[in-house]
VORO-324320 format. One record per residue (C-alpha): residue in one letter; x, y, z. Coordinates in steps of 0.02 Angstrom, whole numbers, plus 32768, in hexadecimal, padded with zeros to 4 digits. Layout:
<sites>
SITE tiba    u    v    w
SITE    A    X    Y    Z
...
</sites>
This chain:
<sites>
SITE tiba    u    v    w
SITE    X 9E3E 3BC9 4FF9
SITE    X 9E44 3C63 5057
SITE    X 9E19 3D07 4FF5
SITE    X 9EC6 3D59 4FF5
SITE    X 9F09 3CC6 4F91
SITE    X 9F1F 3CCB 4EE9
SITE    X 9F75 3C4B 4EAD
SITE    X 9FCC 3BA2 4F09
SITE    X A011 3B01 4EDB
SITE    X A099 3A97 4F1B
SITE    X A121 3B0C 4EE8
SITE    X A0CB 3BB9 4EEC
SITE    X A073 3C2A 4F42
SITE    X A020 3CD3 4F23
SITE    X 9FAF 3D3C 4F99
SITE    X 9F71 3DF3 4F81
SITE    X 9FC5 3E3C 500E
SITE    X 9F47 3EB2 5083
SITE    X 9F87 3F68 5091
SITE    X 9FD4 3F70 5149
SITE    X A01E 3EDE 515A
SITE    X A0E8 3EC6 5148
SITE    X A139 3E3B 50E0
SITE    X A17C 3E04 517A
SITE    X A188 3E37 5222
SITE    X A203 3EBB 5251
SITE    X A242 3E5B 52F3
SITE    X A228 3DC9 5358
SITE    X A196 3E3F 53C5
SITE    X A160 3E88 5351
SITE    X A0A5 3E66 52F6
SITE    X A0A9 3DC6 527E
SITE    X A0D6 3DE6 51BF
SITE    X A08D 3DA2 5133
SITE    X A10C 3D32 5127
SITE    X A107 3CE3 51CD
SITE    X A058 3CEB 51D4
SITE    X A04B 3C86 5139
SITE    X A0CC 3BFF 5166
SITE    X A070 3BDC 51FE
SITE    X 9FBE 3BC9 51CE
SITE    X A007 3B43 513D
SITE    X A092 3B03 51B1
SITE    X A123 3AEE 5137
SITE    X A1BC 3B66 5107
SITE    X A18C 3C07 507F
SITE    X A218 3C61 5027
SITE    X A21E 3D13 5010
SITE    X A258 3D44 4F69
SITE    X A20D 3DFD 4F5C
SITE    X A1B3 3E8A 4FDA
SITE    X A13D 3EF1 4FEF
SITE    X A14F 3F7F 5064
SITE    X A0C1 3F83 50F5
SITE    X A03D 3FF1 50A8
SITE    X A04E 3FB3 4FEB
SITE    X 9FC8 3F32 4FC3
SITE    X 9FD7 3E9E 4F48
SITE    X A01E 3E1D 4EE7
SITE    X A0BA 3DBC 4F3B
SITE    X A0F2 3D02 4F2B
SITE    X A140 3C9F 4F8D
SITE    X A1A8 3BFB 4F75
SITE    X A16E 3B59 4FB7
SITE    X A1F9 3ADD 4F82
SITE    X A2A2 3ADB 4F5A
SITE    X A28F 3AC7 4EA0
SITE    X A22A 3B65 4E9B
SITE    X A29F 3BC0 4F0D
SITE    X A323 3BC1 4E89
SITE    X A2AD 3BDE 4DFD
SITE    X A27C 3C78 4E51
SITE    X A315 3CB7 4E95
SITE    X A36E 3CAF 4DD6
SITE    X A2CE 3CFF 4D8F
SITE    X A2DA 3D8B 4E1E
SITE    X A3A3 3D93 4DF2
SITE    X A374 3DA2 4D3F
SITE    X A2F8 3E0B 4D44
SITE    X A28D 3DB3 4CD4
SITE    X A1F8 3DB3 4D5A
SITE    X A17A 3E48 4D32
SITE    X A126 3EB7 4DA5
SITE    X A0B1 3F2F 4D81
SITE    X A072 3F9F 4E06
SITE    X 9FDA 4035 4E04
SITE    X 9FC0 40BC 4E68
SITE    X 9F5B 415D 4E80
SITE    X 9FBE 420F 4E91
SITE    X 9F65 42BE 4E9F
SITE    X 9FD6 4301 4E25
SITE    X 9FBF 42FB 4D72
SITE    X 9FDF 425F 4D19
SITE    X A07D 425E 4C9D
SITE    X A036 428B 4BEE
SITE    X A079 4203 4B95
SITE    X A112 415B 4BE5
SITE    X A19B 41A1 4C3D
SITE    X A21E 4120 4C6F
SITE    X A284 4161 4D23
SITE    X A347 4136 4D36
SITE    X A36A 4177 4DDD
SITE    X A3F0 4118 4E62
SITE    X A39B 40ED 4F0B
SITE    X A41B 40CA 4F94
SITE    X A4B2 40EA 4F11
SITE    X A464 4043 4E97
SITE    X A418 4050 4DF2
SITE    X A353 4056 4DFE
SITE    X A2E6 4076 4D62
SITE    X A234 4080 4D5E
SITE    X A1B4 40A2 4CD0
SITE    X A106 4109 4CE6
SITE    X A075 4117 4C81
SITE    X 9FAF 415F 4C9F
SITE    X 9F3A 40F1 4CA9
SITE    X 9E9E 4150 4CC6
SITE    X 9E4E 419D 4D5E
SITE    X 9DF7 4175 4DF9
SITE    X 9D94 4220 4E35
SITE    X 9DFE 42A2 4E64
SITE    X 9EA4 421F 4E4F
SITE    X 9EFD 41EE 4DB9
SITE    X 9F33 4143 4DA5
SITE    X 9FDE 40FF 4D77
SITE    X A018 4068 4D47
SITE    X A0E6 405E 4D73
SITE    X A14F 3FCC 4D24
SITE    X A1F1 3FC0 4D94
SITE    X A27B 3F74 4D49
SITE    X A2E6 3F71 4DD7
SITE    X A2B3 3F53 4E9C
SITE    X A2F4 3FCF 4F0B
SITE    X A2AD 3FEF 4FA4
SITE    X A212 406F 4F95
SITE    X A247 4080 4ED4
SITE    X A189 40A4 4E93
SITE    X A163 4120 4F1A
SITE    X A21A 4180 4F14
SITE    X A212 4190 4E40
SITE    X A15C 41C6 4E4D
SITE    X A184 4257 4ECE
SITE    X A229 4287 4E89
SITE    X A1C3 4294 4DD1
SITE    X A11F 4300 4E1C
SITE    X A086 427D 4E1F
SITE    X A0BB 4240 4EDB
SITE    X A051 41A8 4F01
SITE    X 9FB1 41EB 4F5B
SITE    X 9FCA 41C6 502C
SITE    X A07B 41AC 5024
SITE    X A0AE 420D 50CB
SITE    X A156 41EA 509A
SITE    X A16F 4236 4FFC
SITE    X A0D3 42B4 4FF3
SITE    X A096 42DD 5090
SITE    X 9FD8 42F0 505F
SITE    X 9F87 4375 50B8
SITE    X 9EF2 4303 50CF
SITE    X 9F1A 425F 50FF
SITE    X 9ED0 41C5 509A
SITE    X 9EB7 411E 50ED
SITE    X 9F3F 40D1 5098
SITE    X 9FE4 40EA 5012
SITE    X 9F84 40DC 4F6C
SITE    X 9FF5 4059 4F30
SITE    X 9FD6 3FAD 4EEB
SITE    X A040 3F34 4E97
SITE    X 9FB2 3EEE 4E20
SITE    X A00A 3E61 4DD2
SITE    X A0AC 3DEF 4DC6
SITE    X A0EB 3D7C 4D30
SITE    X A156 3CF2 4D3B
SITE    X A18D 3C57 4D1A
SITE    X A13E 3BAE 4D5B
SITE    X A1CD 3B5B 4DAC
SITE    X A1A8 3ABE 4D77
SITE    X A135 3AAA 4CCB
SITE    X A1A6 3B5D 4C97
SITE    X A0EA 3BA6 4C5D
SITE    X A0D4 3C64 4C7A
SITE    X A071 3C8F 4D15
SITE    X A024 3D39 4D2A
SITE    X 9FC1 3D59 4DD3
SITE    X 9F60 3DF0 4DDE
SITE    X 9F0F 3E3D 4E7C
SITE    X 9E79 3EAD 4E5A
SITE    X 9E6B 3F6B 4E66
SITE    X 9E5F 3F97 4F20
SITE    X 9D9A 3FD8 4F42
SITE    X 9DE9 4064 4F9F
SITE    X 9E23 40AD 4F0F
SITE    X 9D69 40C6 4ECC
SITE    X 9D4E 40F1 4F72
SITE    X 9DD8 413C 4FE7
SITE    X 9D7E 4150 5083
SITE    X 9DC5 40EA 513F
SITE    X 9D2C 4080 5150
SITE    X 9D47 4037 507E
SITE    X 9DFE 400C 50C7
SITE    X 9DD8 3FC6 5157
SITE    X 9D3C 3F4B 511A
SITE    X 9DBD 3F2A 507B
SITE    X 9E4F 3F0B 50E9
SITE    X 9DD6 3E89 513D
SITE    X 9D96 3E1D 50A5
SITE    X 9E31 3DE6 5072
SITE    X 9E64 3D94 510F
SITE    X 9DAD 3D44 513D
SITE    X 9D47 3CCA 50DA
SITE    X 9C8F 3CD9 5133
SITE    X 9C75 3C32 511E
SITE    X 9D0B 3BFB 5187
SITE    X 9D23 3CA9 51F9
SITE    X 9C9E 3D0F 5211
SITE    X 9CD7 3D77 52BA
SITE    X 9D4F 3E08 52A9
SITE    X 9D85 3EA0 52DD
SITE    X 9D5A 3F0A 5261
SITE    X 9D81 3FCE 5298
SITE    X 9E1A 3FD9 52FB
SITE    X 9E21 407D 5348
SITE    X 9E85 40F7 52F5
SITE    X 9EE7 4067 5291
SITE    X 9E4E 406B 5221
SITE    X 9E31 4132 523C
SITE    X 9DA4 4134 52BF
SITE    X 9E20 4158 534F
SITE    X 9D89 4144 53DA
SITE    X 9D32 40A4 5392
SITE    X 9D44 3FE0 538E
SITE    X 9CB5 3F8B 5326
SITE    X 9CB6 3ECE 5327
SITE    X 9C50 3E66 52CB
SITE    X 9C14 3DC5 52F4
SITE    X 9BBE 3D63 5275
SITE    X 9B22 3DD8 5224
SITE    X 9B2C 3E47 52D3
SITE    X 9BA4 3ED2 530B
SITE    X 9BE5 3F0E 53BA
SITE    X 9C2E 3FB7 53A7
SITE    X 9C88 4013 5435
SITE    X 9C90 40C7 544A
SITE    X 9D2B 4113 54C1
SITE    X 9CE2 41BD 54B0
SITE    X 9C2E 41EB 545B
SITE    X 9BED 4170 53D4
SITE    X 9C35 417E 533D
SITE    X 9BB5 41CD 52BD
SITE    X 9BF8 41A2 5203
SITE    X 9C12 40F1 5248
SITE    X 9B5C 40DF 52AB
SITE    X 9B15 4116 51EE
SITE    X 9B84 40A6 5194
SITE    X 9B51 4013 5218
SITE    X 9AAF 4059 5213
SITE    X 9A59 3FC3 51B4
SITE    X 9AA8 3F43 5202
SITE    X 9A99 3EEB 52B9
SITE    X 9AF6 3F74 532B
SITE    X 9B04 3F6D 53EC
SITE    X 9B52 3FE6 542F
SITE    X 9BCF 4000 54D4
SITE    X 9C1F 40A9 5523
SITE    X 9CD2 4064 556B
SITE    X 9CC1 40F1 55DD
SITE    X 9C5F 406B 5637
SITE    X 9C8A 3FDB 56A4
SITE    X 9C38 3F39 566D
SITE    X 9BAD 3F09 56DE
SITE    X 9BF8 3E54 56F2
SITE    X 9B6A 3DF5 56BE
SITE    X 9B5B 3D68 565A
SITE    X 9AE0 3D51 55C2
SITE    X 9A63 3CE6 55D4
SITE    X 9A5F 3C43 5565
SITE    X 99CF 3C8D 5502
SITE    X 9A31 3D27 54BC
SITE    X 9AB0 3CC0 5477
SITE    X 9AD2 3CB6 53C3
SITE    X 9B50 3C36 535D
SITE    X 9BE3 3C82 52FB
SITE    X 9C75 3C32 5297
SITE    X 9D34 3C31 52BA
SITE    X 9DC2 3BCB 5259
SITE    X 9D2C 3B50 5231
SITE    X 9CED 3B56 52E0
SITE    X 9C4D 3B7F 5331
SITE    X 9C41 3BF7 53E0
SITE    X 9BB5 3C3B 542A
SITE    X 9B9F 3CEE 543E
SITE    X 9B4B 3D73 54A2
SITE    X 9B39 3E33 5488
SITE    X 9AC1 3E57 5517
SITE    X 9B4D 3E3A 55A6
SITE    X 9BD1 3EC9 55A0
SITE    X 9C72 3EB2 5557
SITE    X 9C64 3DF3 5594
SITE    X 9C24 3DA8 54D5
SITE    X 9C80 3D0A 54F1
SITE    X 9D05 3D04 5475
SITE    X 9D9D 3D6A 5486
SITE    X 9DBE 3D8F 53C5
SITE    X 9E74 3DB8 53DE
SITE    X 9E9D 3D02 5411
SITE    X 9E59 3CC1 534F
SITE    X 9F1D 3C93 5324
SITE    X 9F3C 3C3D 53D4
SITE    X 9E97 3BCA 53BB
SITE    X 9ECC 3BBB 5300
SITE    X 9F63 3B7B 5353
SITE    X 9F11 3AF5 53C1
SITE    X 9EBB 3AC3 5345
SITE    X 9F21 3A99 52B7
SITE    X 9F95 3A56 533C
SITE    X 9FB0 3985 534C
SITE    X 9F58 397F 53FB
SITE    X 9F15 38B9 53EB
SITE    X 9F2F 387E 5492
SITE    X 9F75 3918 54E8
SITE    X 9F47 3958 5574
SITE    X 9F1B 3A17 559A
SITE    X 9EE5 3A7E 5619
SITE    X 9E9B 3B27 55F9
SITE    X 9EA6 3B9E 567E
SITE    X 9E37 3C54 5692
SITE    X 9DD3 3BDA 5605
SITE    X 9D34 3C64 5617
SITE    X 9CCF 3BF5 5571
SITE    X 9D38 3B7E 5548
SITE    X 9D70 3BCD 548E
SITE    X 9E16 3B88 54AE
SITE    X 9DDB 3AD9 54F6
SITE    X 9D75 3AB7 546B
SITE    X 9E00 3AE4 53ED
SITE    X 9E7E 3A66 5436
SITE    X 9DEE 39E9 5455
SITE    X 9DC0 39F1 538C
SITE    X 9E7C 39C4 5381
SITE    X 9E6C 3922 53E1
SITE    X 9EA3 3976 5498
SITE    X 9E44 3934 5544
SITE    X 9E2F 39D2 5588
SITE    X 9E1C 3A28 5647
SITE    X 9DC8 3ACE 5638
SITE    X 9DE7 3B3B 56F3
SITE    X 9D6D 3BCC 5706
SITE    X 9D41 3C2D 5791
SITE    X 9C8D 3C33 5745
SITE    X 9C1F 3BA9 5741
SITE    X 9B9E 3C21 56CF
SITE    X 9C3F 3C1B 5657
SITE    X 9C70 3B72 5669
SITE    X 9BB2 3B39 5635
SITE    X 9BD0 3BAC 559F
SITE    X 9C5F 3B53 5566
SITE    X 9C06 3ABE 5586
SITE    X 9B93 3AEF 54FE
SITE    X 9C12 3B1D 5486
SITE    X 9C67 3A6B 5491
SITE    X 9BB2 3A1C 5460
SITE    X 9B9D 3A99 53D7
SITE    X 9C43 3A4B 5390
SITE    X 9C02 39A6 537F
SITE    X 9C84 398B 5433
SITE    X 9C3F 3925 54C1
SITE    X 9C50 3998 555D
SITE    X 9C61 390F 55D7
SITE    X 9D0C 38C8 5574
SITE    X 9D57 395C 55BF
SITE    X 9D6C 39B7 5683
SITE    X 9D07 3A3F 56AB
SITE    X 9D5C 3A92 574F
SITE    X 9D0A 3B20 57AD
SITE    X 9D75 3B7D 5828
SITE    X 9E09 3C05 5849
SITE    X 9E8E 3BE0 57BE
SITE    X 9F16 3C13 582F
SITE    X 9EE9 3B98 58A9
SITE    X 9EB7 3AFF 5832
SITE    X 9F6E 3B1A 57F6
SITE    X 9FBB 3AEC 5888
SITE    X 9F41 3A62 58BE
SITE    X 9F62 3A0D 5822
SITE    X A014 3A18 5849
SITE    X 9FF5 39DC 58E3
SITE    X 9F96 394E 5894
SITE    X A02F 392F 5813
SITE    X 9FC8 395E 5779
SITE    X A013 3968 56F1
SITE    X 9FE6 39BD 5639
SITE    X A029 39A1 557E
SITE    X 9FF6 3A77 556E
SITE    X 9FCC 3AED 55E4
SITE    X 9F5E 3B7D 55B8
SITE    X 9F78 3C3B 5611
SITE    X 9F1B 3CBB 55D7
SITE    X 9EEC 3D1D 5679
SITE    X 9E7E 3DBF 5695
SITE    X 9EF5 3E53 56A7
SITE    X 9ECF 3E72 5752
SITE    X 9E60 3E10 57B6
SITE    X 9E3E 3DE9 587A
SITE    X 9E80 3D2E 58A0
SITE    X 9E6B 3CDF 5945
SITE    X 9E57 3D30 59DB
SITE    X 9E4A 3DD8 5991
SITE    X 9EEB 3DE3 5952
SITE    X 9EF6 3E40 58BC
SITE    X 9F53 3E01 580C
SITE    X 9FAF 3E72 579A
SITE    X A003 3E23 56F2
SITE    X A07E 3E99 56F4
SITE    X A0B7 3E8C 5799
SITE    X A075 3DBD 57C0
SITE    X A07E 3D6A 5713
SITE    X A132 3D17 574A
SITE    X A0D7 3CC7 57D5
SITE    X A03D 3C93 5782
SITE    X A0AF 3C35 570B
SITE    X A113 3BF2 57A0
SITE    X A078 3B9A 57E2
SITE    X A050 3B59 572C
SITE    X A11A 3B0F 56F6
SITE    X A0F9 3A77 576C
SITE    X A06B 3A3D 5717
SITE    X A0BC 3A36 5667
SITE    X A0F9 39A7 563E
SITE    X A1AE 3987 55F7
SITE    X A1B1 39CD 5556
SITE    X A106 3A13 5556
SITE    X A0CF 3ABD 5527
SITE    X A08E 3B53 5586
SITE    X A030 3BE1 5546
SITE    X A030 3C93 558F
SITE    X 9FD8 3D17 5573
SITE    X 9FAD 3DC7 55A4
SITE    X 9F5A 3E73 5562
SITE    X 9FAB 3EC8 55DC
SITE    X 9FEA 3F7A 558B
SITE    X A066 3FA5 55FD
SITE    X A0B9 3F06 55FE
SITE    X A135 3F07 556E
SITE    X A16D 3E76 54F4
SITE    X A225 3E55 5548
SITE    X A1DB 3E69 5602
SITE    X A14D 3E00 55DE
SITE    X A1CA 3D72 5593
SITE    X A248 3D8C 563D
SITE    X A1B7 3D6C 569F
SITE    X A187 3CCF 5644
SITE    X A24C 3C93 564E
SITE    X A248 3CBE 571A
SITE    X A19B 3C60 5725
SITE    X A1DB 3BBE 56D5
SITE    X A2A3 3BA0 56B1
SITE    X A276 3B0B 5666
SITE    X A221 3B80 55D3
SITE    X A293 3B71 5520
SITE    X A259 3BAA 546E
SITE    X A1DF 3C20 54A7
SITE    X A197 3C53 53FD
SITE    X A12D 3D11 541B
SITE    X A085 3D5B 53CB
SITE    X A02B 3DF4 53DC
SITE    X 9F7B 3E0C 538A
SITE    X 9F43 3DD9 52ED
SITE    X 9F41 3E4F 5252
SITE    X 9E72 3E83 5253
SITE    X 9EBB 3ECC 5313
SITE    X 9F10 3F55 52C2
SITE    X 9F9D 3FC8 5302
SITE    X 9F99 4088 52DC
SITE    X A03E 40C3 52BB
SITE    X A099 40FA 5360
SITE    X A038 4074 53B8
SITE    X A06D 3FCD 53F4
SITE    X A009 3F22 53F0
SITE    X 9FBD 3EFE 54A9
SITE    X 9FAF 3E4D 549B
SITE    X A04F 3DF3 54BB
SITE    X A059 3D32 54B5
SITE    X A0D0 3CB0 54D4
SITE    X A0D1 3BE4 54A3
SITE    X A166 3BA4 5507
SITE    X A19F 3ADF 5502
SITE    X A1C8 3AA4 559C
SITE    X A265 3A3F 55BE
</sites>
């Protein structure tokens, strides 16, 4: 079970929801919510019943059937479902229960305080709201004095704390089927013990990953997770941490103990590839990669892809056919190979190729089952054509910019319509394309026209951006952009 769950049945389910992440995404380009994140990892319909805004951590349950649907629904109607919430504020804590009537948005909201204690230099309240009006907790608190502690909103701290200091600590209800009282609790948040960006960010983490099954993360984001000038990944019991300016010093003696390599993005990568000696083995969804730190930026895994291979993998693939395209080790190839795919991997590299080679056999996957192809992807594209190849899936996931044949130079922004034009022939009818790009300057909508002009045979193009450990500083936008299209 993965660590954020709490509790789960047939009818139910309840996570501890990470600070950051929304209930559900805003739009359809926008980052994944909680809510579609969870449907698709267990690949069935979840109800909403209740919210949390983005930056409020814990408890919330979802509905998993129909019978529990309306359970939940009349308890939420009735109010008989109880929430209790905490929360740190720099003011003073109300000397003894103070219950708030105040209307939000013209509606009756009510909401009872009470101390519970301190945390350092924070007090901590524990908030009962009997009604569940949109940023109730946090509006009552400020409007009464003890504003909760990083709420831009409604205090405007003068030093700004990694997160809001809120946390809806548990929920009580009613089973929907045996009627017996459930009460899910989520713990205390470390952070507030300890309210410093690194606390968050390794917190934030742990809930999504179980070592045993992930191990490989992003785990600073740039100024998402307050170092503005840093990305630290770890990979396995080893981390890769990249500096855009000069190294970080409170993270280099935080990291200090651990297995750090270091990289100046001021840099160009050298281009070479590690040798099969420097390679180490990590974990992802369950399977194994090898990785390299003494190569540049080139590790061999891209760690923003984890939800695409997730994807593959968890995908009925017996049979299929694939063909992965700018396949650099294979991550993808041995995802949809573990899910019963024969699989054509098309690299430029042959160093790269013979890497992915070695992840298939470290996977239990017989290499020679599958096509290795070494060569310009542009060009094997339209030979296969040529050839009348066809594919169940075909896999894009091209560099940015790169140098194709005869010198001429390849843009995503500008080519990607093209690209795909060269790929729709090989898809078979009703098969499924995947696009991708980490182009910045290519936006959502553009990126989608281009994958309409490429192939007007694409329909229910369903879009991604990164997953949630690839966070998103507010005012930023998500770089990856990716698109699973069915083909008529």
């Amino acid at each position: 079970m993965e660590p954020f769950v709490l509790f789960e049945d047939d009818h139910l389910l309840a996570v501890n929801k990470p600070a950051g992440v929304n209930t559900h995404a805003p739009d359809r380009l926008a980052m994944e919510g909680l809510h579609e994140w969870l449907q698709r990892r267990r690949g069935q319909p979840l109800a909403i019943h209740h919210r949390l805004d983005k930056e409020t951590s814990g408890v919330i349950v979802f509905g998993k059937s129909a019978s529990a649907n309306r359970s939940l629904t009349e308890q939420f109607e009735q109010k008989t479902v109880r929430k209790t919430y905490i929360f740190l504020t720099a003011a003073a804590a109300p000397s003894k229960p103070v219950q708030v009537s105040s209307p939000i948005d013209g509606k009756p909201a009510t909401t009872s305080f009470e101390s519970a204690g301190n945390y350092g230099r924070f007090a901590l309240i524990r908030a009962t709201p009997e009604t569940g009006r949109t940023h109730q907790i946090r509006l009552h608190a400020a409007q009464n004095g003890f504003a909760v502690a990083g709420d831009a909103l409604y205090e405007k701290p003068t030093t700004p704390l990694p997160r809001l200091m809120l946390h809806a600590a548990s929920l009580e209800l009613r089973h929907p089927q045996t009627r017996e009282t459930l009460r899910f609790d989520a713990p205390t948040p470390a952070i507030f013990s300890n309210p410093d960006w690194l606390t968050a960010a390794r917190e934030f983490r742990s809930l999504l990953f179980d070592p045993a099954d992930t191990n490989a993360c992003r785990l600073v984001s740039g100024a998402a997770d307050g170092f503005p000038d840093a990305m630290v990944d770890r990979y396995g019991d080893r981390l890769l941490a990249q500096w855009y300016a000069q190294p970080n010093p409170a993270l280099r003696e935080a990291f200090g103990d651990q297995k750090l390599v270091e990289r100046s993005m001021e840099k160009q990568p050298t281009g070479e590839t590690a040798s099969p000696e420097s390679r180490f083995q990590i974990v992802e969804n369950g399977l194994k990669f090898l990785i390299s730190l003494d190569a540049g930026y080139s590790t061999g895994l891209f760690l923003d892809q984890r939800e695409n291979r997730r994807r593959l993998l968890t995908s009925n693939l017996r049979g299929k056919t694939v063909l992965n395209t700018f396949a650099y080790t294979c991550a993808f190839s041995v995802a949809a190979a573990r899910a019963g795919a024969i699989v054509t991997s098309l690299d430029l590299s042959k160093r790269y190729l013979d890497w992915g080679r070695d992840n298939f056999r470290l996977n239990d996957i017989n290499p020679e089952a599958h096509d290795f192809i070494y060569g310009d992807c542009f060009d094997w594209l339209a030979r296969l054509a040529k050839k009348g190849r066809s594919y169940d899936m075909v896999l894009l996931d091209p560099p940015t910019f790169s140098t194709v044949k005869k010198g001429r130079p390849f843009s995503a922004e500008k080519d990607y319509a093209k690209l795909v034009a060269l790929a729709e022939p090989l898809v078979k009818a009703g098969g499924a394309l995947f696009c991708s790009t980490n182009a910045r300057s290519l936006i959502p909508q553009r990126f989608l026209d281009a994958i309409q002009r490429g192939a007007p045979r694409a329909r229910r193009m369903q879009f991604a951006t990164q997953p949630f450990d690839f966070r998103v500083a507010s005012g930023e936008k998500p770089y990856l952009k990716t698109v699973w299209a069915e083909l008529d």
